[in-house]
Each structure stands twice: as C-alpha cells, then as structure tokens.
C-alpha positions in Angstrom: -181.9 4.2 -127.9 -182.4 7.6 -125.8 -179.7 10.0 -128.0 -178.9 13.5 -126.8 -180.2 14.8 -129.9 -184.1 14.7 -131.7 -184.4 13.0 -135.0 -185.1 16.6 -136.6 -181.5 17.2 -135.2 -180.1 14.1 -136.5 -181.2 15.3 -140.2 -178.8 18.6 -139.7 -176.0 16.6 -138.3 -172.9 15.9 -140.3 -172.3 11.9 -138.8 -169.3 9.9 -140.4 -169.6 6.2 -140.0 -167.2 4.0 -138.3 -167.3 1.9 -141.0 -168.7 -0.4 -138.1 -172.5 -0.7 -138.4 -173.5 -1.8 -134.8 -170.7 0.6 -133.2 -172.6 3.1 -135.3 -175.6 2.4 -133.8 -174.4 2.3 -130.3 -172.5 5.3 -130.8 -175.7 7.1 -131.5 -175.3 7.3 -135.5 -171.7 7.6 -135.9 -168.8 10.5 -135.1 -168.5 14.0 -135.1 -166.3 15.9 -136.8 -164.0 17.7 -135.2 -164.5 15.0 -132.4 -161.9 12.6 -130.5 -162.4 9.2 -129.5 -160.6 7.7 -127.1 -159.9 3.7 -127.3 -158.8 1.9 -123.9 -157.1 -1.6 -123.7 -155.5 -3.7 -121.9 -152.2 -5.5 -121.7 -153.0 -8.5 -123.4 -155.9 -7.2 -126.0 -155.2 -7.0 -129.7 -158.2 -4.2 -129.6 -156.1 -1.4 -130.1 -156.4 -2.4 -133.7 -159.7 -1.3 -134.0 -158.2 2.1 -134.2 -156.6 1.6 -137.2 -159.9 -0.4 -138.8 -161.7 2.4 -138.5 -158.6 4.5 -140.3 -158.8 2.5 -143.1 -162.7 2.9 -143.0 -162.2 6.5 -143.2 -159.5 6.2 -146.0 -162.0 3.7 -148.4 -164.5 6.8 -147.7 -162.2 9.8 -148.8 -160.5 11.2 -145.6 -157.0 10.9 -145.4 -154.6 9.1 -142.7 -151.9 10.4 -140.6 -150.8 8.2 -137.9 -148.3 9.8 -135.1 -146.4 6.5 -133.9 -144.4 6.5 -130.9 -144.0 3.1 -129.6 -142.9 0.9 -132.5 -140.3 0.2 -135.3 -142.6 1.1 -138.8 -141.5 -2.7 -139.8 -143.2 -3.8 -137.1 -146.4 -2.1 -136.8 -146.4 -3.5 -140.4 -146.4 -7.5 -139.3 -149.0 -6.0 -136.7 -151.9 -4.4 -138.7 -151.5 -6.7 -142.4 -152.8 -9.7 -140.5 -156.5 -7.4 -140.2 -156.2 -5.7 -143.5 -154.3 -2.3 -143.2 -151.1 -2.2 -145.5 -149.4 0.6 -144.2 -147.0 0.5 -146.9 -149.3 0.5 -149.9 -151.5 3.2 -148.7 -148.3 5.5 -147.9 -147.5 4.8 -151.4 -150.5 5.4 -152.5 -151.2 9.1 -151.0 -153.6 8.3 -148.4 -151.5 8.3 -145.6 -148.5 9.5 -143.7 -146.5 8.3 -140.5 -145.2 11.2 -138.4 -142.6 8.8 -136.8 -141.9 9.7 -133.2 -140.0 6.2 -132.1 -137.6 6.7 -135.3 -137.2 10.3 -134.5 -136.0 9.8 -130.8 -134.2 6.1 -132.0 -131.9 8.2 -135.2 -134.0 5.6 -137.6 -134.1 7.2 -141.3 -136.8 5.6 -143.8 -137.0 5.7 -147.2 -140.4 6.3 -147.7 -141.7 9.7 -148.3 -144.5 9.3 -146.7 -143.0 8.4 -143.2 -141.8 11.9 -141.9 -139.3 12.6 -138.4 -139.1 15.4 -135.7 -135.6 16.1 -134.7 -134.7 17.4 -131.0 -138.5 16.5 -129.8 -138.5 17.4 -125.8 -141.8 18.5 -124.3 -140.9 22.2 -124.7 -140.7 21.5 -129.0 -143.7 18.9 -129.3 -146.4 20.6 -130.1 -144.4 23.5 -132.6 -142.5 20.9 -134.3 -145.8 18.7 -135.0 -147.7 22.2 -135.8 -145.1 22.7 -138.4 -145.0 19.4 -140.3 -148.8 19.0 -139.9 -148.8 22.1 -141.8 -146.4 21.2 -144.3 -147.9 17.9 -144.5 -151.5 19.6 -144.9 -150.4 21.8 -147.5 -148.7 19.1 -149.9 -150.4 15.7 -149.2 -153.6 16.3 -147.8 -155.4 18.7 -149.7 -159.3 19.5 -149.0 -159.6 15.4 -147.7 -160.5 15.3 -144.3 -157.3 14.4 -142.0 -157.8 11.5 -139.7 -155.1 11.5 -137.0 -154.4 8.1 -135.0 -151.8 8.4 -132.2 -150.3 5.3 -131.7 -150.2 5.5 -128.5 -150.4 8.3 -125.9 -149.0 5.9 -123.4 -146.1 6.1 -125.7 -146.1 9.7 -125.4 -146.2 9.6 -121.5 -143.3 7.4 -121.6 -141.3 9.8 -123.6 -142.2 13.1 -122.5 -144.1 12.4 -118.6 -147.7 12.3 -118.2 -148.4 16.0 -117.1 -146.3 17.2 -120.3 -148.4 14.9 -122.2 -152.1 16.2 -121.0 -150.2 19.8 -121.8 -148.9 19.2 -125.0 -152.7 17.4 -125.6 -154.2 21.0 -124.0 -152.0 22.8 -126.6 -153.1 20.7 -129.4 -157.1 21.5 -128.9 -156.5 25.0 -128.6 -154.6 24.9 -132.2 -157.5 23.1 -133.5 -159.9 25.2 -132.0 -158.7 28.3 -133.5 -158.3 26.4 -137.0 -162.1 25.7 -136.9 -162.7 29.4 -136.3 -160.4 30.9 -138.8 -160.0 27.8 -141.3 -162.8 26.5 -143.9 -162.0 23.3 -144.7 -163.4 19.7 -144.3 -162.9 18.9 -139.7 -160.8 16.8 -138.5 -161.8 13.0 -136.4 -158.6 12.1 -134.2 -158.2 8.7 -132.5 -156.2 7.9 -129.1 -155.3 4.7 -128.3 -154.0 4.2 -124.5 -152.9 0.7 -122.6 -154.4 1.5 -119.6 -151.8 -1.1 -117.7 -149.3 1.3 -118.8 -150.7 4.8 -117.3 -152.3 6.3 -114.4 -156.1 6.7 -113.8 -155.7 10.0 -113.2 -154.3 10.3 -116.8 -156.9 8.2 -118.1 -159.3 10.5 -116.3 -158.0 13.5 -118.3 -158.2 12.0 -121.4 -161.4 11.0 -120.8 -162.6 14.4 -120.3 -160.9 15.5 -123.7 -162.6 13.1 -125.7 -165.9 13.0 -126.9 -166.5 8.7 -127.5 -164.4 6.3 -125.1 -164.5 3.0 -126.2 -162.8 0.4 -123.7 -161.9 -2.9 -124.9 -161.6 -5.6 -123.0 -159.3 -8.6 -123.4 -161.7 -12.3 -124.4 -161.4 -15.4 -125.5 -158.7 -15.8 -128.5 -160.3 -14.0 -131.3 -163.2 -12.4 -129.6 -162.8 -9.3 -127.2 -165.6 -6.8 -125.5 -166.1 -3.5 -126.3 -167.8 -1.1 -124.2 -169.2 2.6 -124.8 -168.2 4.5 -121.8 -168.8 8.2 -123.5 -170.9 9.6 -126.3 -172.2 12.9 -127.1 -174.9 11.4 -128.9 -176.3 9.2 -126.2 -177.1 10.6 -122.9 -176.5 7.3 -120.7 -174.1 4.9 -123.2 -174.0 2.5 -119.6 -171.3 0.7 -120.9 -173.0 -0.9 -124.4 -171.7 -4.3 -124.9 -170.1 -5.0 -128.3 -168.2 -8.0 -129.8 -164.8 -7.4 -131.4 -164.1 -9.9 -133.6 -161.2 -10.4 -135.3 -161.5 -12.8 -139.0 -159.0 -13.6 -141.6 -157.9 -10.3 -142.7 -160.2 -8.1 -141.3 -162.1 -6.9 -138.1 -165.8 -7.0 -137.5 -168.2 -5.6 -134.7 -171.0 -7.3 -133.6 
C-alpha cells in the first residue's frame, strides 16, 4: 500500500487500532490520536453501527466512551446496538461510558442513570459552552487519565436541531477547544467519531465535514447482512481510491473483511 508516511515514521507513530484488522490495514495502520473520522450512510444501512463497534473496541483497550446522542430515545438506541454487542447500559454502569443526551434534553426526558447526563436551554448560541462545561465536569470525575472516545450520534441530528451552518460553527468552535487543550493540556488525545445519513443533509455539509475529518469511511447499503465500506480519506495513505471493505454483520457482533 503507498502510505503518506516511511516505515522509520510508522515506528514513531502513536496508531490505535480499530479493533478491525483489515480496516486497519486499509486505513494505513490504524488512527491518530487527536484524529476524527467521519462515517457516511445511507438511509437504509445498518453501517452506522460500525461507529459504535469501534467504541467498544476502544473501551475493551482502555479508552473511555462518551457518546453525544441527539436523534434517539436511550431505550432505543439500546434495542439498536445489543443485537451487535454493545450494552449501553452495562458499560454506563460499569464506568466506561457516558451518554451526554441531547434528544432527552430538548424532549424534558429525565433518566435515572448517572451515567446518562442533560443540557438544559441548548440553542446554537449555548452548544458548545454548555457541552465545554459538562465535558469538563465529566473529564474531571469519570474519565480520569483514559483516553476519551467521543461518538456523536448523529450530526445529522444536530443539523436538524440547530441548522446546518450553526452546526459546522459549533463543529469550528469545538476544534479550536481541542486545539488549544493539546497545547496547554498533557494528557492521553482524544479519537472522535461522526456518524452522518447522508439522505438527511446537504453535500455541501458533507463537504465540510469532510474537510474536518481526517478518515471518511462511506458505507454503502448491501445485501441483508453484508454492506460496503469504502475509504474515501486517510492521512496515512496518499490515494485511499475508495478501498473496498465488507461490513459484516454476525450474531452479536460486527466484522470487516
């Protein structure tokens, strides 16, 4: 595979798997940190679960999960993900993972669970200072020195609640945050992963997004329990030419091939 980078490089480079080996591979030996991939669907694929298989991945390895959902009741995104192996519930329990609950903020929806936390008054104005603040809090008293993996379930959600231009603003506002905590912080970097229904946005928004990321991974809707995955971007591979993968989806679990 032609990489961007020299197998002397490779040695020096902090990689963290997928948990995938052949998305690894094609990915040119894993991701960044500090990096965000982007994961495209489509209306009718089930591949936006490969978002949160690779979550999990990164929770059996040490980091630690917070998903930002915006589109679905927690019950169920539940039902969802248990059918390929992700128990929301158990890891919340746990301590590996937290739900910042956008849909229950906006819907008046209180949970039980400690480990499922709400914004109140969210507009596009108080997004990104509200989030700042409970990410902080949420740093400080869950996650420790793990590495934080973020998921945001979905930014199409986020378009529908706050517009498409707030949402690549409140997305601009967000790297510049994390840019400045890499400068002044020193403690294990960040991976984030964006899931987006492209059906349900504009290519113009998927174009910005595409930008800000560093991987795109589009996933494209098959046969019953098989989809396609194709890498669009990767810093670690100069010309990814759309890589074919399979997406395969087993009793209980997901597997790439």
């Amino acid at each position: 595979m032609n990489t961007g980078v020299s197998a002397e490089g490779m040695r020096y480079m902090e990689l963290l798997s997928t948990g995938f080996e052949r998305l690894d591979r094609a990915l040119g030996g894993g991701l960044l940190p500090d990096s965000t991939t982007l994961i495209v669907h489509e209306t009718y694929s089930w591949g936006w679960v490969l978002g949160f298989a690779i979550l999990k991945n990164r929770i059996t390895a040490g980091d630690f999960g917070v998903v930002m959902n915006s589109v679905l009741p927690l019950s169920s995104l539940e039902m969802e993900l248990k059918p390929v192996g992700l128990d929301v519930e158990n890891l919340g329990r746990a301590g590996k993972l937290t739900v910042i609950d956008v849909f229950s903020s906006l819907l008046g929806i209180m949970y039980p669970q400690d480990f499922v936390y709400s914004l109140d008054n969210l507009s596009a104005e108080t997004f990104v200072p509200k989030y700042e603040m409970l990410y902080r809090s949420v740093l400080k008293s869950r996650i420790g020195n793990r590495r934080p993996v973020g998921l945001d379930f979905t930014l199409d959600g986020i378009a529908f609640i706050i517009g498409e231009d707030s949402t690549i603003r409140v997305f601009q506002r967000f790297m510049a945050l994390k840019e400045n905590s890499r400068l002044r912080e020193n403690r294990k970097r960040p991976v984030n992963i964006l899931v987006v229904n492209k059906d349900r946005v504009s290519q113009r928004f998927l174009s910005w997004f595409s930008l800000y990321s560093q991987y795109v991974l589009e996933i494209q809707s098959g046969n019953g329990a098989v989809e396609k995955i194709l890498v669009r971007k990767s810093p670690l591979v100069y010309t990814p030419r759309g890589r074919e993968l399979k997406l395969k989806r087993k009793r209980g679990r997901i597997a790439v091939e």
